[in-house]
N, C-alpha and C positions, 0 to 999 in steps of 0.2 A: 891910560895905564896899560902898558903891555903884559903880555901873560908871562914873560919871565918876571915882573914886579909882584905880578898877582901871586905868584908860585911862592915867591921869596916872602911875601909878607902873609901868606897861608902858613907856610911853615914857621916863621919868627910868631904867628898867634899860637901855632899848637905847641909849642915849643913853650910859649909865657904861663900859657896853659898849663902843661904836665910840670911846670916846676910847679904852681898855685899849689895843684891837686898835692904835690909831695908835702909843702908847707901845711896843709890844710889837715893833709893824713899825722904828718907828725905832731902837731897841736892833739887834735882827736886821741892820740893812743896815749900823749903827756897824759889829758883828763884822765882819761880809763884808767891807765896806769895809778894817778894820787887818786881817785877814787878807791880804788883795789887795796888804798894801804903805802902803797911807796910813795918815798920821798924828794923832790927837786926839780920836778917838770918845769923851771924856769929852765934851765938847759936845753931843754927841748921848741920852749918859747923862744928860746934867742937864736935856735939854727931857724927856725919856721922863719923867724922877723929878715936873716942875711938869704933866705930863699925868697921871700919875697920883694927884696929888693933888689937880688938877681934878677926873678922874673921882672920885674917893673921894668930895668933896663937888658932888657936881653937882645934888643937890638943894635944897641952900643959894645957889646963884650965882642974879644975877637973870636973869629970862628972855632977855633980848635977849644978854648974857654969856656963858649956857647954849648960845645958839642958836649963837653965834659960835665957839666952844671946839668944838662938835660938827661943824661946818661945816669947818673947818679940819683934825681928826680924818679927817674923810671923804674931805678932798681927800687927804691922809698917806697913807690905805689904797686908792687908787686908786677910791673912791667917790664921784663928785661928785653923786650924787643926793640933795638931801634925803627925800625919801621912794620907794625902791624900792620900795614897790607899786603906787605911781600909774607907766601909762605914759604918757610923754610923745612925743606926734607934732607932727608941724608940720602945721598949718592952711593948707588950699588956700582 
């Protein structure tokens, strides 16, 4: 395996990852939420189930697909950075 495979399938794991995490978070705040009183967290159950079945095949979707599904993941888990190890400053 060469390192641009290793690269692409590092990224396609963190990628399957941060969607998981977004499924995972919106299950979690469903609970809280009918805990607290409100009504219908099956709603929230059935994006978690279509995020998890994104991330399952997240190497199958096309890129720009991929890119958008992970972006929207990130915004879910209170992550709006596409990539966290670039820092980002503002230009004087």
């Amino acid at each position: 395996m060469n390192t641009h495979e290793r690269r692409r399938l590092s990224a396609l794991r963190a990628d399957r990852e941060t969607v998981l995490a977004a499924a995972s978070r919106l299950r979690h705040e469903a609970v809280q939420a009918h805990y607290a009183g409100l009504s219908r967290p099956e709603m929230a159950f059935g994006l978690a189930s279509i995020l998890e079945l994104l991330a399952m095949r997240i190497a199958d979707q096309p890129p720009d697909v991929r890119a958008h599904v992970v972006r929207i993941a990130r915004e879910m888990t209170g992550d709006g950075m596409d990539r966290p190890t670039v820092r980002r400053t503002r230009r004087r």
